[in-house]
C-alpha positions in Angstrom: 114.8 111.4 128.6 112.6 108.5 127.4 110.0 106.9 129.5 111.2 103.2 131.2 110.1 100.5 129.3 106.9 98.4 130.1 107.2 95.6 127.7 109.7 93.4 125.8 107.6 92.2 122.5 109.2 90.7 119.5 107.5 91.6 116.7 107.5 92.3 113.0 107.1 94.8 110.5 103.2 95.9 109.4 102.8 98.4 107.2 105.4 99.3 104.3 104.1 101.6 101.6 106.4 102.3 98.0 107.4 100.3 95.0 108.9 97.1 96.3 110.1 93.6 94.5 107.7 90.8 94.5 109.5 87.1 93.9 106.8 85.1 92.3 108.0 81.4 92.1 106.8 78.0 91.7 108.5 74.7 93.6 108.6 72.7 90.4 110.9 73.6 87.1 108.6 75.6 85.3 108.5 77.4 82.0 109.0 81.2 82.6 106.1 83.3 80.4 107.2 86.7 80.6 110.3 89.2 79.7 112.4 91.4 81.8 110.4 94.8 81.5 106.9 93.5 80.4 104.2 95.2 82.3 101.7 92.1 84.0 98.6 92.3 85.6 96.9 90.1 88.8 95.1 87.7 86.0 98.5 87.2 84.0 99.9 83.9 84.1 104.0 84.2 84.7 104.7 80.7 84.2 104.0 77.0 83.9 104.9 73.6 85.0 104.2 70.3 85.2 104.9 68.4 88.5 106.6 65.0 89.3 104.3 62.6 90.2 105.6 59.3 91.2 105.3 55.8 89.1 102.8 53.0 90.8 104.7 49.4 90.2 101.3 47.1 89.1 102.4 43.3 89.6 100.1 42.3 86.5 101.2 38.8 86.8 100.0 38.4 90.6 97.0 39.8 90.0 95.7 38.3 86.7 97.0 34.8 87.9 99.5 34.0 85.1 103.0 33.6 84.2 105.1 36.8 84.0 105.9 36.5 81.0 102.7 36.1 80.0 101.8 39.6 80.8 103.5 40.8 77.3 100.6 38.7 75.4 97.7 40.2 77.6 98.5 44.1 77.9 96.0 45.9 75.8 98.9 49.3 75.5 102.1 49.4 74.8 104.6 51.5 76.4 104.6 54.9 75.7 100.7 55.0 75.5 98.4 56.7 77.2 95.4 55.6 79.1 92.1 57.0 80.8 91.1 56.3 84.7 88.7 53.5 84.4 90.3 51.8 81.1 91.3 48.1 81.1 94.6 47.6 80.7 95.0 43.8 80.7 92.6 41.1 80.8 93.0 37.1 81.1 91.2 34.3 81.1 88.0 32.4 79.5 86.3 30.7 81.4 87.3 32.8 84.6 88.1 36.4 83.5 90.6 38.3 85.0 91.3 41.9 84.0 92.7 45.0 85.6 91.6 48.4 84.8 93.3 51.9 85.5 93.3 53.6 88.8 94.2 56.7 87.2 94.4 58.6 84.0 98.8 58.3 82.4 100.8 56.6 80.6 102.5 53.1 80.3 106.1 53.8 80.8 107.7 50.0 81.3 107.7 46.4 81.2 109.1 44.3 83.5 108.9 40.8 81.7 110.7 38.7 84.0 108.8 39.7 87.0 105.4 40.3 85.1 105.0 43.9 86.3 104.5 46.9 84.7 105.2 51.0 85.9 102.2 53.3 85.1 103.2 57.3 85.6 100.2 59.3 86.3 99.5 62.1 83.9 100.8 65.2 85.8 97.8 68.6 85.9 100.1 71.4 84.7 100.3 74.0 87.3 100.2 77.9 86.5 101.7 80.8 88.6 99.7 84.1 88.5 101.2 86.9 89.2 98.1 88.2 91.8 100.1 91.2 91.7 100.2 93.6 88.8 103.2 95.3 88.1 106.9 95.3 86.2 108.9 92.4 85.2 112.4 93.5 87.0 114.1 90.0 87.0 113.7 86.4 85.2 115.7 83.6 86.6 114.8 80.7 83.2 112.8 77.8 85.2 112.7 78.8 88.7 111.1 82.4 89.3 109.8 86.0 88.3 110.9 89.2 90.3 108.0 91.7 89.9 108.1 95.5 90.8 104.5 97.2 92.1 103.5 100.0 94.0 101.3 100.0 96.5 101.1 99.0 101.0 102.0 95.8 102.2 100.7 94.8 105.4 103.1 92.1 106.8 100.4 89.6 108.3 100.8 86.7 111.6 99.2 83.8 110.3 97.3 82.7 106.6 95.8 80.1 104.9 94.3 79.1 101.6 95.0 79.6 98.7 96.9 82.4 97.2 94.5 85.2 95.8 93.4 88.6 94.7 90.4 90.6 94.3 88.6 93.8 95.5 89.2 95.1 98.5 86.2 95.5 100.9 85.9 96.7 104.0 83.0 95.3 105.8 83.7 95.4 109.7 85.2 97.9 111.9 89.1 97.2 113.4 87.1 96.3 116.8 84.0 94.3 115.5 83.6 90.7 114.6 83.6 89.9 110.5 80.2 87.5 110.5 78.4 85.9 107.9 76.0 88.6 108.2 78.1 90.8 106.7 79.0 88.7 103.5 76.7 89.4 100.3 76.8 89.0 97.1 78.8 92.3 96.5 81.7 90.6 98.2 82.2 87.7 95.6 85.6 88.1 94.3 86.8 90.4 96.6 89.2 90.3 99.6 87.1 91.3 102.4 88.5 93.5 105.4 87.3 93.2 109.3 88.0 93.3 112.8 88.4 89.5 113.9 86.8 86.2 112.6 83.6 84.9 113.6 82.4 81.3 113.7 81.0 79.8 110.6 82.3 83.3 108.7 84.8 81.1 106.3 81.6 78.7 105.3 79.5 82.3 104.6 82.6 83.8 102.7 82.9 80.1 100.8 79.1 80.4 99.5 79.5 84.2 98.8 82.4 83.4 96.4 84.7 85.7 98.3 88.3 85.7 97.3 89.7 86.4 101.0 89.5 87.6 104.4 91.8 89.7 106.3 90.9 90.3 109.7 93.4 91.4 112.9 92.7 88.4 114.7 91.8 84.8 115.3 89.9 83.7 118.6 91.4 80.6 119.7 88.7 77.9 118.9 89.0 79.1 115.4 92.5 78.8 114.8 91.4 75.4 112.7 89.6 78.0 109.9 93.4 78.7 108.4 93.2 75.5 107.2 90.7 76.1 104.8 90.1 73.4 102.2 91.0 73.6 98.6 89.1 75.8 96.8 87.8 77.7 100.0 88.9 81.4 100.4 91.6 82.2 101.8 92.3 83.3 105.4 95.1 86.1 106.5 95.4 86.9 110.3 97.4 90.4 110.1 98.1 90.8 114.1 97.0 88.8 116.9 95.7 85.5 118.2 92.6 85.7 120.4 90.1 87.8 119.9 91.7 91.2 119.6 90.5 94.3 117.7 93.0 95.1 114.0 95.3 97.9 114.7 93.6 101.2 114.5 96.6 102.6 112.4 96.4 99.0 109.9 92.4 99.3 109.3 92.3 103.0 108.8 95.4 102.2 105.8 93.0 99.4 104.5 90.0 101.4 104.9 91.7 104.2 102.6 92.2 101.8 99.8 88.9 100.1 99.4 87.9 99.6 96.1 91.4 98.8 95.1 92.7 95.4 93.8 94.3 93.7 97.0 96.3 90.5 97.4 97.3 87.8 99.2 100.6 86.2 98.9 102.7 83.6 101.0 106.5 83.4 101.2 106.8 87.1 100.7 109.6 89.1 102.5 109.2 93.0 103.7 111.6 95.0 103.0 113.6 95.1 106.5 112.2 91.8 107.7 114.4 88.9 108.8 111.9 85.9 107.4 109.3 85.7 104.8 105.6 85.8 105.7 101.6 86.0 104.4 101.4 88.9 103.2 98.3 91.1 102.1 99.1 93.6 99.1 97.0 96.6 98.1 98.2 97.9 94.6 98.1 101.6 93.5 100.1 104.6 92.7 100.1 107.0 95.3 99.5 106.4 99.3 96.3 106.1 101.7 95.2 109.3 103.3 95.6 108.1 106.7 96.8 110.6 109.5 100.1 109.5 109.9 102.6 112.5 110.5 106.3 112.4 108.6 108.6 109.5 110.1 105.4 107.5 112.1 106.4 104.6 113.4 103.6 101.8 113.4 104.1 99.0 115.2 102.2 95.5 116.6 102.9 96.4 120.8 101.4 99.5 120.6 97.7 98.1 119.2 98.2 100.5 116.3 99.3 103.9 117.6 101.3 106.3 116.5 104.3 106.0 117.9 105.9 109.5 119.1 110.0 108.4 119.1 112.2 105.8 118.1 115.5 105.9 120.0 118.6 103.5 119.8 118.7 100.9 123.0 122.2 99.4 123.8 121.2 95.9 124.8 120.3 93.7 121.9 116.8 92.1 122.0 115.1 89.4 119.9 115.2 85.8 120.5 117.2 82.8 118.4 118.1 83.7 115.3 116.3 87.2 115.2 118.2 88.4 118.3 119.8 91.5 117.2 120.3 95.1 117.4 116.9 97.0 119.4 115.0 100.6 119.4 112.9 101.6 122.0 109.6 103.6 121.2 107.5 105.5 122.4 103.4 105.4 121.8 100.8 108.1 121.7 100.3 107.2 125.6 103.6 107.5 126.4 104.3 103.8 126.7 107.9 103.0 126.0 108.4 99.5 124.5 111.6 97.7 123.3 111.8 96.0 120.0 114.2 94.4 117.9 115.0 97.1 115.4 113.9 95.3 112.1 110.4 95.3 113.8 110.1 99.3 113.5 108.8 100.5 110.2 108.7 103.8 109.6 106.0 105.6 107.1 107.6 107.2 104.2 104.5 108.1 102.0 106.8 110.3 99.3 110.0 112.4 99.2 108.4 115.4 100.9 107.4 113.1 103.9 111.2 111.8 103.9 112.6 115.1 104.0 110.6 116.2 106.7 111.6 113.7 108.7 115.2 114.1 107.7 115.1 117.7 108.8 112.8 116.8 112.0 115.2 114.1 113.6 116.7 115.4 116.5 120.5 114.1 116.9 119.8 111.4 119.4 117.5 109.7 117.2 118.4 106.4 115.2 117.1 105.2 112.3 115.9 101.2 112.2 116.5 100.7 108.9 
């Protein structure tokens, strides 16, 4: 008989380790690069765009003081033209000259003669999505997105911000000590550094250091403003907790394994099993960490990291709003009991032998959560 519960968390999935689909996307019609079954890499670029920008209305007529239909006589480009930021585009007057110069680099698009105005569209920066992950081409959908296919661990995260990124990973703080500036060097620029939870001024040290990330478990709560890191700044992915709380034991020790691998950090990702998308940090490589995790592990947020010792099925749903749904009750190391929603159980499945372990192992009562 399982213990009584202590504790109804809702939570999500942490770690999932295998081959798993990657939707790589950009909000604007773009110009897909790549072919179903290419092989890309993190520094590939999957597709371009160029974004809508909308048209500024100039009233040239108001501003120069003249007729509109004056205008016509006194614009220096004509439509379809381009222009620099800074160049003049009209100019009026003798004795008292009048002129009006570009607020921003684009092009003349249209006259409006009868009310003396003319439309200016600003030249749009073409955007480029990298794929930050490499892997296989599975899927192309023309001008909209690029399914990839890599193997490696994804560790669902809380919160991120920043820009999207890859690099190295380094591990440079223990699961219960602070990441500080202290601990940033020049050997971290480039790479997605690893610690316990964020320290103050630890983004502006990672920003000088050139460092591409930081992963750490948690956030204290007079930090929480760091996520919104400035363009250009690394960026920030909170795996676990608010406050200041230690990274899982189970989630640093899988990070830990893979140093030296290329790691990355995506938004709008889904894991497998998971009701929502989420920040996401992505450590590529065949094979799996050589963490002590026994066949059919469970690893979940509630239990700080510890391997839980049984999953069972619980009759009452659990979740809240939209997640509410079917639940599992497990059991941790300490024989805490918790109930979860069941998509927040992930169980560790490093190969086939480790499935078929746990196939064999399962005892009839137990229920599987995904």
């Amino acid at each position: 008989m399982m213990p009584p519960v202590s504790g109804t968390v809702p939570y999500r999935p942490i770690l999932v380790a295998g081959a798993m689909p990657w939707t790589r996307a950009l909000p604007i019609a773009a110009e897909v690069l790549v072919a179903e079954g290419q092989t890309v890499g993190p520094d590939d670029v999957l597709a371009r765009g160029l974004p809508p920008r909308e048209p500024l209305v100039v009233p040239l007529a108001a501003l120069l003081h003249v007729r509109p239909y004056d205008v016509l006589r006194l614009l220096r480009k004509q439509v379809g033209e381009t222009f620099r930021a800074g160049e003049m585009l009209a100019r009026s007057g003798l004795l008292v000259r009048r002129s009006y110069a570009a607020p921003f680099a684009g092009t003349l698009t249209r006259v409006v003669p009868d009310r003396g105005a003319v439309v200016l569209a600003p030249a749009a920066s073409e955007v480029a999505l990298a794929a930050h992950v490499a892997g296989t081409v599975e899927r192309v959908v023309e001008g909209s997105s690029v399914v990839l296919r890599a193997d490696g661990l994804l560790c669902q995260a809380l919160a991120g911000g920043g820009p999207e990124a890859h690099g190295r990973l380094v591990v440079r703080a223990a699961a219960d000590e602070p990441l500080t500036p202290a601990a940033l060097d020049g050997g971290c620029r480039g790479a997605v550094v690893v610690g316990g939870f964020l320290a103050p001024g630890t983004r502006a040290g990672a920003a000088a250091c050139g460092v591409a990330a930081l992963v750490v478990g948690s956030v204290p709560g007079d930090l929480l403003g760091e996520l919104a890191a400035p363009e250009g700044g690394p960026a920030i992915l909170v795996t676990h907790w608010l406050g200041r709380q230690p990274m899982p034991a189970a989630a640093h020790a899988a990070l830990a394994a893979l140093e030296g691998r290329i790691a990355s950090v995506l938004y709008g990702q889904r894991a497998p099993g998971a009701p929502m998308a989420a920040p996401a940090l992505f450590v590529a490589g065949a094979g799996t960490p050589s963490v002590d995790l026994p066949a059919g592990a469970v690893v979940a947020g509630p239990a700080r990291g510890q391997v839980l010792a049984a999953v069972g099925e619980e009759p009452q749903p659990c979740g809240f709003g939209p997640l509410r749904g079917p639940a599992a009750r497990v059991v941790g190391g300490d024989g805490r009991a918790w109930r979860l929603p069941a998509w927040s159980v992930e169980r560790w499945l490093p190969d086939a032998d480790d499935r078929a372990a746990r196939d064999t192992s399962r005892s009839p009562n137990d229920n599987p959560t995904r």
